[in-house]
N, C-alpha and C positions, 0 to 999 in steps of 0.2 A: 485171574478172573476179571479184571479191572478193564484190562484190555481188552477183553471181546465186550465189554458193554458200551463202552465209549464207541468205539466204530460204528454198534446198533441204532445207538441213539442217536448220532449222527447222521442213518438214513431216514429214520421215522418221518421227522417233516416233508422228507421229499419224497413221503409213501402218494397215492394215487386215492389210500382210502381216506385222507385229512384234508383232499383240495374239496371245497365249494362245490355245490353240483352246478354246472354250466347248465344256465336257462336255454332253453333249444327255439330257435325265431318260430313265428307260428308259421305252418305253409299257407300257400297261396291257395284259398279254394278254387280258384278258377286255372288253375293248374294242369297242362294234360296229364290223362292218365289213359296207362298201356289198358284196354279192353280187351283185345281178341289178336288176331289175326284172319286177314283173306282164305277162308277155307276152300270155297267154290265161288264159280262164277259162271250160272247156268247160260248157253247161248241166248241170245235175242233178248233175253228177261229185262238188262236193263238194272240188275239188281245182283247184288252180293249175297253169299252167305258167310256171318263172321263167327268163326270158333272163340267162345271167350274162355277168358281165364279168371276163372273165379265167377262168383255171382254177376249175371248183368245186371247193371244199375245205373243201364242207361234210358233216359225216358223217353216216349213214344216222342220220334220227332225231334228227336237230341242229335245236334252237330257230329258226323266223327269226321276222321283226317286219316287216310291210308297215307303212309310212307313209302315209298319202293326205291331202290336203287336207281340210281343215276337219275339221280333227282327228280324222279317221279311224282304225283301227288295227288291222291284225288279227294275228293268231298263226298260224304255219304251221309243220309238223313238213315237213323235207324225207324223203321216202320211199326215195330211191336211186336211181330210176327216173332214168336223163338218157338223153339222144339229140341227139347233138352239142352245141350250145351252149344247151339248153334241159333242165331240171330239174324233176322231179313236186315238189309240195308240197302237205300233206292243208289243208285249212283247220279249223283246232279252233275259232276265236273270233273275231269280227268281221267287217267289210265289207272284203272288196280288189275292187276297181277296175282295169282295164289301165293301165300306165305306172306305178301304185304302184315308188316303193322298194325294195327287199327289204334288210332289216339282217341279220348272223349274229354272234351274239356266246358265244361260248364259256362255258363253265361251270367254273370251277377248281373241283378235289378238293380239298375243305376241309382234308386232313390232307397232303396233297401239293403238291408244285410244277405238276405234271401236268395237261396239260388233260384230261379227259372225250373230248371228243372224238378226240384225239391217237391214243389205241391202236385207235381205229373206222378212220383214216386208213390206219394201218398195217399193218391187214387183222387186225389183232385183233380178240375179241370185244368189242362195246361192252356198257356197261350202264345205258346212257341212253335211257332211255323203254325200256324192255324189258317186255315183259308176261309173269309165266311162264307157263308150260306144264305143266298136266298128263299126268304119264304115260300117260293113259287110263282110268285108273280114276275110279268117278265119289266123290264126294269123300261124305266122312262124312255121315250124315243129322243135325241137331241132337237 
């Protein structure tokens, strides 16, 4: 009986449930993260529609990055526009393709911890890709 115990005890310390829990690094909030993919790409529109995966929680006028094979890549500003699991995006630069990727990667405020997009989410004003607005009036002549 002596002998199966000494062998046991032997492994115990090199059990898995006695090691320290490994602290895990924090991620990078500004990180891309998989949103969708290229579902359509209606003619002449000029615009995408992206199938997402999981809740969109991208903000009105948030960065995305299509992926495609053979090194493809385009830029898309998401619009706001969604209708169930499907998402507008303007195309500003490059080729997308159906089945492309769709990447969204946040912007952090250089003097803040805060994302950019976070106060858009919250139904605050954003200020990301904003264009102003003239009052109406028409603007100085040089």
């Amino acid at each position: 009986m002596r002998m199966l115990l000494i062998p046991l005890a032997a492994l115990l310390p090199a059990c898995s449930l006695f090691e320290k829990e490994k602290e895990m690094p924090e991620e990078d909030p500004t990180k891309p993260r998989l949103v969708g993919r290229v579902a359509q790409i209606p003619s002449g529109g000029g615009f995408v529609l992206v199938e997402s995966y999981g809740s969109w929680k991208v903000p009105d006028g948030g960065l995305l990055s299509g992926l495609g094979t053979e090194g493809r890549t385009s830029n898309l500003v998401a619009t706001g526009e969604k209708l169930g699991q499907f998402a507008a995006a303007d195309i500003r630069s490059g080729v997308a393709k159906i089945g492309d990727p769709v990447y969204y990667r946040p912007v952090a405020d250089s003097g803040n911890t805060t994302m950019i997009g976070d106060s858009a989410s919250k139904g605050e004003k954003s200020t990301e890709l904003e264009t102003q607005k003239e009052s109406g009036e028409m603007p100085a002549k040089p």
